[in-house]
N, C-alpha and C positions, 0 to 999 in steps of 0.2 A: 372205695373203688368206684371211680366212676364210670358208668357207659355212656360210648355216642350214638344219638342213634343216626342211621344211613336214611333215606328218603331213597327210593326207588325211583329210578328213571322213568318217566313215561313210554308206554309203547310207539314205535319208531319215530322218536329224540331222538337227532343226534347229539351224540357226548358234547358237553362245552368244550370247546377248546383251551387250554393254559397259553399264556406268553413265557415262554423261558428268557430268565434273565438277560443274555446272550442275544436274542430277538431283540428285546427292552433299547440296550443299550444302541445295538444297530440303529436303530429306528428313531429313535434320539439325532443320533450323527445325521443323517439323513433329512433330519428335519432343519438342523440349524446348521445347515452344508451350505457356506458361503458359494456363489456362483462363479463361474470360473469365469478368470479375464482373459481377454484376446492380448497379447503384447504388443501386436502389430496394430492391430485397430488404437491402442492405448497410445502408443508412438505417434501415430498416424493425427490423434485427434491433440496429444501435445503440440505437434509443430502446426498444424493450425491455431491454437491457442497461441502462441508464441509470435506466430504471422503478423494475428490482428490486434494483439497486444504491443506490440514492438513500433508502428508508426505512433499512439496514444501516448504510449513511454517516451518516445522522442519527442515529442509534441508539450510534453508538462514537463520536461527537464529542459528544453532550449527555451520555452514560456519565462522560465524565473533566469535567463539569463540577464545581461546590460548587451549593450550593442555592441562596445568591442569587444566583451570574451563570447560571443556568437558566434563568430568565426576563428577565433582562436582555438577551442576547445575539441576535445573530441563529443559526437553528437550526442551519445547514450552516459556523461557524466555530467554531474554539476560542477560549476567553473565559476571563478570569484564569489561577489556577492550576491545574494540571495536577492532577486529585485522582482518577483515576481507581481508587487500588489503596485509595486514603483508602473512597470508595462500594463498593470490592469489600467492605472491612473491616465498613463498617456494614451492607450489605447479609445479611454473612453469623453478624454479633451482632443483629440489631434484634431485638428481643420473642425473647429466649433463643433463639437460632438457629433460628426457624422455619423459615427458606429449607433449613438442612441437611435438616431433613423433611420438605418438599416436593419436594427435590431423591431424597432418597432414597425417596421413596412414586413416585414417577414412573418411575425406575429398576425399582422392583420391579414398577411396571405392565407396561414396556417388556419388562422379561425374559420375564416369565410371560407376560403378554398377547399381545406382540408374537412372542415366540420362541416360545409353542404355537402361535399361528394360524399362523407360518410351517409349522409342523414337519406341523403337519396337512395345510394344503395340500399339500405334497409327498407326503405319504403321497395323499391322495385325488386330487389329479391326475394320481399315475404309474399310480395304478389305471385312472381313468376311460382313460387314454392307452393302455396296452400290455393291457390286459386287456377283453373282451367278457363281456357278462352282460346277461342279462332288462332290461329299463327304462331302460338308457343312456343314449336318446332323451330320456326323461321326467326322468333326473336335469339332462342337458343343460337342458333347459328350464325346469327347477327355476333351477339354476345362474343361468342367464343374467337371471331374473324376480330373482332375489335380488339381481343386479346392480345392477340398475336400482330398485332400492329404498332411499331415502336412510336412513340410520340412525338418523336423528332420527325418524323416522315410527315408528320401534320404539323408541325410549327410553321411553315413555309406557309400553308393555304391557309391557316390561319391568321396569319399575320395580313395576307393579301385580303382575305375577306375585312376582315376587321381596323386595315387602314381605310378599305370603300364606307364604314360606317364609323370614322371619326373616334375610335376606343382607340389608338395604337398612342404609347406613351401616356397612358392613364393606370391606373390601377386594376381598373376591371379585367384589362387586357392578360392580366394575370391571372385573374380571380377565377373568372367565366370559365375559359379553359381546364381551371383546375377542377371545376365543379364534377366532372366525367370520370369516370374512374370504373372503366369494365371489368378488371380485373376485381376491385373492390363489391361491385354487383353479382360476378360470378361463385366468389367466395359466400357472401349472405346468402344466394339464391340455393346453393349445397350445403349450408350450415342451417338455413331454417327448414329444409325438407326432414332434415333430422331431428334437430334441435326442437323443434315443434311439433308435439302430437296434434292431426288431425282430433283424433279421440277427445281432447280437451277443447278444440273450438267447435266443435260441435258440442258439447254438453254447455258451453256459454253459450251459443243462438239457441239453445232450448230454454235455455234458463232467461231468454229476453235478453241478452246483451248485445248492444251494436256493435257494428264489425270495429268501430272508432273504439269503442270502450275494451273490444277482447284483442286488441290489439297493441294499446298503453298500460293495458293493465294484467294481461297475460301472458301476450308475446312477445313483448321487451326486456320482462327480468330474464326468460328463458332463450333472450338472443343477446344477455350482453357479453360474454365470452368474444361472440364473432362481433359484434360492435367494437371492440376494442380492438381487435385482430385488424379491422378494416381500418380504423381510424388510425392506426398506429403506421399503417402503409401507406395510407394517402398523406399524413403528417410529416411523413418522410421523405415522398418524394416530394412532396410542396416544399420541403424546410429546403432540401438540396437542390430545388428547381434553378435551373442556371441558364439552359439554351435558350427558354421561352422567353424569360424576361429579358435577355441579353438583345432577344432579337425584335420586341414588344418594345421595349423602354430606353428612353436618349436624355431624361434630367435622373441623375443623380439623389434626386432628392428623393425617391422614387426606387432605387437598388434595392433588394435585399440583400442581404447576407452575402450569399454566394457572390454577385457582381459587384458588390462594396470590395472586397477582401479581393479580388480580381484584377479592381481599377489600381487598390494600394500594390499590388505585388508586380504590378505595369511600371507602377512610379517607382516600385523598389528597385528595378529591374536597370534603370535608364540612370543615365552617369549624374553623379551627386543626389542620389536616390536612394544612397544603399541606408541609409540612418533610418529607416522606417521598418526593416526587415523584422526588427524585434515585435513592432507594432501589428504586422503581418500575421507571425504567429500568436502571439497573444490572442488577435482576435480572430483567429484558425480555432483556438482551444474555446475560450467563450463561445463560439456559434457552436461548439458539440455538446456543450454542458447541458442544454435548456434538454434534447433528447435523450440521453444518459439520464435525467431524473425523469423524463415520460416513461421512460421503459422501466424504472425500476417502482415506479408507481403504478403504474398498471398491470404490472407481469402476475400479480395473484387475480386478478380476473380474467387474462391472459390463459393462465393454468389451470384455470378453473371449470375451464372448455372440452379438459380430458375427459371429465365426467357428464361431459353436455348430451343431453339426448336420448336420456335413460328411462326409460317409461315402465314402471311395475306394473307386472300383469296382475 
């Protein structure tokens, strides 16, 4: 026969508490309680999906069309033969390969354009962010007025200023302009206040580091989240820049993208013109492609920005 022995409770313990089974299993559900969906928001966020998926869909199903089932066909099916690499071909011979030099004028907008306005905002929002000086306020307000100013509203004095100085129908006339980008500036100058522990650059000027070195080698991995974010905006609207150059540029050789694919849909437009339309879109779809692979290459550093700014105490 065996005994147990009891162990006495300490003077004012309180009693352990038990989980009854019943609790147990509650608390289970509870934990792995899927979140409840909205059906309206779900709808809602469908038919936007649907929206900007449906021109894209049209766009690579009338892409692999011939030029007469183009117009024969209903828009959102494939129709006869399958000619999609046949319209890559001529899209990319038509008029001695003008698309290759639109392609490549856009590019070198994109590089220059888009990759100085990035490189500057980072430069002038890690300033405005970690660094205090006379008129801050005032730049601030600057800043934020610039924002709120569409760009077309400056195409016009820009054009006037920069025919007075012999750039208009050049390249640069495109480039310089693109290099500004306030919105690009405003977004760095909120993401490095963050993004950036003060605490950390100060313990690099203690430690003897120049501002040049706590800057390349600190606060760049910890701002490239918003590097990207920025670059990806100015990339975009450089790739889609249409007014400036339309109203900057008069040789052709010289288009990008956008005013190439402009000049052809001019030509498509006008009688014995219409045999190019295939060529049109074809090279509609090619200028979105190059973008589609930026975003889907960048979007994990992109995302990576959730977690930006997090400083353990």
């Amino acid at each position: 026969m065996t005994h147990t022995a009891t162990v006495p409770a300490a003077p004012g313990a309180r009693p352990a508490r038990t989980s009854s089974p019943s609790s147990l299993r509650s608390g289970r559900r509870h934990s792995v309680e899927k979140p409840r969906r909205n059906v309206v928001l779900t709808v809602l966020t469908g038919i936007v999906l649907v929206y900007s998926l449906v021109p894209l869909l049209w766009l690579v199903i009338n892409a692999s069309k011939t030029q007469a089932n183009l117009f024969d066909s209903f828009g959102l099916w494939f129709a006869g033969d399958f000619a999609l690499f046949d319209n890559i071909a001529q899209t990319l011979t038509y008029d001695d390969g003008i698309f290759g030099r639109w392609l490549a004028n856009t590019v070198l907008y994109v590089v220059l354009g888009a990759g100085g306005a990035t490189f500057l905002a980072i430069l002038g929002g890690y300033a405005l962010a970690k660094f205090d000086f006379p008129g801050k306020r005032g730049v601030f307000a600057v800043v934020i007025g610039a924002v709120a100013v569409p760009g077309t509203a400056l195409a016009v004095p820009t054009f006037l200023m920069f025919s007075q100085m012999g750039l208009t129908n050049t390249p640069w006339a495109v480039i310089i302009p693109s290099l500004i980008s306030p919105f690009g500036l405003y977004l760095m100058w909120t993401f490095a206040a963050e993004a950036v522990p003060t605490e950390m650059l100060e313990a690099a000027r203690v430690d003897g580091a120049s501002e040049f070195r706590t800057f390349f080698q600190i606060s760049m991995p910890l701002l490239a989240p918003g590097i990207v974010t920025v670059l990806l905006f100015t990339m975009v609207a450089t790739w889609n820049n249409y007014f400036l150059p339309l109203i900057m540029l008069k040789d052709p050789s010289w288009y990008p993208l956008t005013l190439g694919l402009n000049a052809w849909n001019a030509q498509a437009s006008t009688a014995g013109g219409e045999a190019i339309f295939n060529l049109v879109i074809t090279g509609s779809l090619l200028t979105i492609l190059p973008l589609i692979a930026a975003f889907l290459l960048l979007q994990r550093y992109w995302q990576s920005g959730l977690a930006a700014g997090s400083v353990k105490e």
